[in-house]
C-alpha positions in Angstrom: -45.7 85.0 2.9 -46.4 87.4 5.9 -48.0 90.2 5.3 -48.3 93.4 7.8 -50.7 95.7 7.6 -50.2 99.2 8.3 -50.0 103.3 7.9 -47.6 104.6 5.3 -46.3 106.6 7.8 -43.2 105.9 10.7 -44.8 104.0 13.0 -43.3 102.8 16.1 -45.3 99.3 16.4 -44.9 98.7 12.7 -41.3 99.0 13.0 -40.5 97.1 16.2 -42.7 94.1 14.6 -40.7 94.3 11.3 -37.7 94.3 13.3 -38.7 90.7 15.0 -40.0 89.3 12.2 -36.4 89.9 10.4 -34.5 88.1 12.8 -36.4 84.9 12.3 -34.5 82.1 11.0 -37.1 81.0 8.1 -36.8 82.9 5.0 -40.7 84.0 4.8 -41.3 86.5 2.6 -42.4 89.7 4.5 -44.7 92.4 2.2 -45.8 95.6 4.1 -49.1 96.4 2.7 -49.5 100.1 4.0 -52.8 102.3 4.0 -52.7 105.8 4.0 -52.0 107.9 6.8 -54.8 110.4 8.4 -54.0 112.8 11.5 -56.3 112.5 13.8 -57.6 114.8 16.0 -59.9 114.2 19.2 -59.6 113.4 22.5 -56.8 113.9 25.0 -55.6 111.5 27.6 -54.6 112.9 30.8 -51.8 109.7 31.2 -50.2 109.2 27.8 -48.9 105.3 28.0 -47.9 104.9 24.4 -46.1 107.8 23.8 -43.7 106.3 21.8 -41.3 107.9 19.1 -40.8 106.5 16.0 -37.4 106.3 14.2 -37.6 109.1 11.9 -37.3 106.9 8.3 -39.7 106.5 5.6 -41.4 103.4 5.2 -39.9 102.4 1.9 -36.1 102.8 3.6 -37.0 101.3 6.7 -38.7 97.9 4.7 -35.9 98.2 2.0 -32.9 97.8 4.8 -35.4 94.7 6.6 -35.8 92.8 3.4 -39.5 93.4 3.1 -41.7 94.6 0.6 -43.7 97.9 0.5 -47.0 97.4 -1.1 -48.5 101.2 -0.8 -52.8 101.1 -1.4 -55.7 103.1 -0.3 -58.2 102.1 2.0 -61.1 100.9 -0.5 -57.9 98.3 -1.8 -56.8 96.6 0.8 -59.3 93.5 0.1 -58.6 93.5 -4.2 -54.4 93.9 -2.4 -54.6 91.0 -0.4 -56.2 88.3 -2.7 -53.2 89.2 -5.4 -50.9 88.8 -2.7 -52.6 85.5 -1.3 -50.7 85.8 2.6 -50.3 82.9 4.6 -51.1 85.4 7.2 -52.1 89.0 7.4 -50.4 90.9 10.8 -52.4 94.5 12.1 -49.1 96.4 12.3 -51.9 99.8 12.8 -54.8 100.4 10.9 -58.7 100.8 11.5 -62.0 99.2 11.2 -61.8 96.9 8.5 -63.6 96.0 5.8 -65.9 92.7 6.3 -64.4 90.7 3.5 -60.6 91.3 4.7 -61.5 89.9 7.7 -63.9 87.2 6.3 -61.2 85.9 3.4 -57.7 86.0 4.9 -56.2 84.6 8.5 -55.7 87.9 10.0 -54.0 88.3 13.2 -54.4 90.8 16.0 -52.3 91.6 18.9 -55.2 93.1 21.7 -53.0 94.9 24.7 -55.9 93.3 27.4 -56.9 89.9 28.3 -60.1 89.1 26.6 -63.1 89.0 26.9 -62.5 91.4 30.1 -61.2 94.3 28.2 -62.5 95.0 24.5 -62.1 98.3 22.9 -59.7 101.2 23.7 -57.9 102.0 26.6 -57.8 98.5 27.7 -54.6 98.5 30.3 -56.2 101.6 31.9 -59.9 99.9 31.9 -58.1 96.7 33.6 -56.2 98.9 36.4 -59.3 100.8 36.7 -61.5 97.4 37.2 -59.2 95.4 38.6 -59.6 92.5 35.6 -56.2 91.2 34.7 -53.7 93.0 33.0 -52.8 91.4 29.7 -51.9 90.7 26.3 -54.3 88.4 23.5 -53.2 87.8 20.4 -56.4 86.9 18.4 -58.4 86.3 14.9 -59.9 89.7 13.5 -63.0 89.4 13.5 -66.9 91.6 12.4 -66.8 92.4 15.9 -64.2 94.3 17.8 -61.6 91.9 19.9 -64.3 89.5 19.5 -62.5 86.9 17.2 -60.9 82.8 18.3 -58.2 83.2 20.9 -54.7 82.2 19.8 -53.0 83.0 22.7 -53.2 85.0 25.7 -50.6 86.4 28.4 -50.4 88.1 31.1 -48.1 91.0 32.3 -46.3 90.2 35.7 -46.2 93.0 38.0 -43.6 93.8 40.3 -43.6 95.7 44.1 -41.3 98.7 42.1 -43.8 99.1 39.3 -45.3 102.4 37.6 -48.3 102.6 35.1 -45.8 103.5 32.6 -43.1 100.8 33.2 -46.7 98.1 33.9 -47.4 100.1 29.8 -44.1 99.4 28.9 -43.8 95.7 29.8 -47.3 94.9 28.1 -45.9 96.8 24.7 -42.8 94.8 24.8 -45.1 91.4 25.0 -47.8 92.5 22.3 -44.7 92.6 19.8 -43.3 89.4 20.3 -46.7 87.5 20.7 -47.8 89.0 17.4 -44.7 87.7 15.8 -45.2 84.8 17.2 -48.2 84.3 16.1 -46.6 83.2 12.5 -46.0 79.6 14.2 -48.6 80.1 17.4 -51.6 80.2 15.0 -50.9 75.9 13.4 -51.8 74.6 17.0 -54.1 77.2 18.3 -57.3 76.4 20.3 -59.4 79.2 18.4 -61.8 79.6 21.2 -64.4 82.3 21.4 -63.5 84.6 23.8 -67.0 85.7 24.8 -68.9 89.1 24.5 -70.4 90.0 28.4 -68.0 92.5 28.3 -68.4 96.0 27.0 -66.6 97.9 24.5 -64.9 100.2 26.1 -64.4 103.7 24.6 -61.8 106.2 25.7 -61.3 106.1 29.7 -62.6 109.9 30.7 -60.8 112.1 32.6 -62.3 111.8 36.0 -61.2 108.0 36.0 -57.9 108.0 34.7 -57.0 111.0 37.6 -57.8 107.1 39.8 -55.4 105.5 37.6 -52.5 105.5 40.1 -54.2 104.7 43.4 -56.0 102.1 41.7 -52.3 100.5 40.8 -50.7 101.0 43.8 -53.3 98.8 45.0 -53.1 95.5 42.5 -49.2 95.5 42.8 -47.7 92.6 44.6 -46.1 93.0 48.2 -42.8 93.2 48.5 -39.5 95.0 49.5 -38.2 97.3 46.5 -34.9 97.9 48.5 -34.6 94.2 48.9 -35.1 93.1 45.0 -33.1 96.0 44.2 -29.9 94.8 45.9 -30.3 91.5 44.4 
């Protein structure tokens, strides 16, 4: 069984994870174990680069249609949830800090849009512009500590001459699905390597840095001639 956990709420990743996972060709057993949803309110990017929109259906329709399960429990439950459900492997579809003995008792999997140990923490494709680390995807045990757990895979994102920070976003979204649904059969021959802590936690990238954000692109991008690879 494969379990996803997420918000009872539409939510973009959640669904485009579902969607791969359904077009396997094993006949796992998918349950959607779903927390409840909280609107948060804070800070503000300047450069959005998940601004994705969600296709307007109710969990339970959206899982019904896949095949999969809806399991609906609060966020004190999701521990007592998952040892009744006893999952092979537990998928972050979206959900928060959690609690020590989820982590601790059950193989759970996230998909971390940087390439550890450079970027930990949020914001981490505009920390990696912004520091010139590489610009990836690691798909990864949860752990205590945040993007701290064994590696299971990592990946970069090419870069092309052409490229925008949206279309650089873009690519590295479309690679954090599939290597988190691929994580179902990546995770039997994994190394499960520490990926090391020098690195800070990064919070939220202020405003004054991501105004750099561009420039700091423009400037990692492989040379080339756009006209060129266009015409091709």
């Amino acid at each position: 069984m494969i379990t996803i956990l997420t918000y009872d709420h539409p939510h973009r990743k959640t669904q485009d994870l579902l969607l791969r996972l359904a077009m396997r060709n094993d006949e796992q057993d998918i349950v959607v174990l779903a927390t409840p949803w909280t609107e948060r309110k804070g800070f503000v990017p300047l450069v959005a680069h998940r601004a994705f929109t969600p296709l307007n259906v109710d969990l339970l329709g959206f899982c019904s249609k896949l095949g999969a399960r809806l399991v609906r429990v609060d966020n004190t439950s999701i521990g007592d949830a998952l040892s009744d459900l006893a999952p092979e492997i537990v998928l972050i579809g979206g959900a928060g800090i959690l609690p020590r003995d989820v982590v601790n008792s059950h193989t759970v999997v996230n998909a971390h849009p940087g390439y550890l140990p450079y970027e930990r923490g949020l914001d981490a494709l505009k920390w990696a512009i912004y520091e010139g680390h590489p610009i990836g995807v690691t798909t990864h045990l949860a752990v205590e500590e945040a993007d701290s757990g064994p590696l299971i895979r990592q990946q970069l994102v090419p870069l092309e001459p052409w490229d925008t920070f949206h279309s650089v976003a873009l690519r590295q979204y479309d690679i954090e699905i599939r290597m988190l649904a691929e994580a179902v059969d990546d995770i039997v021959d994994a190394p499960l390597t520490l990926p090391g802590t020098e690195y800070p936690i990064h919070r939220r990238m202020p405003h004054r840095l991501e105004k750099l954000l561009f420039e700091r692109l423009s400037a990692i991008l492989p040379e080339g001639n756009v006209d060129e690879k266009i015409q091709r």
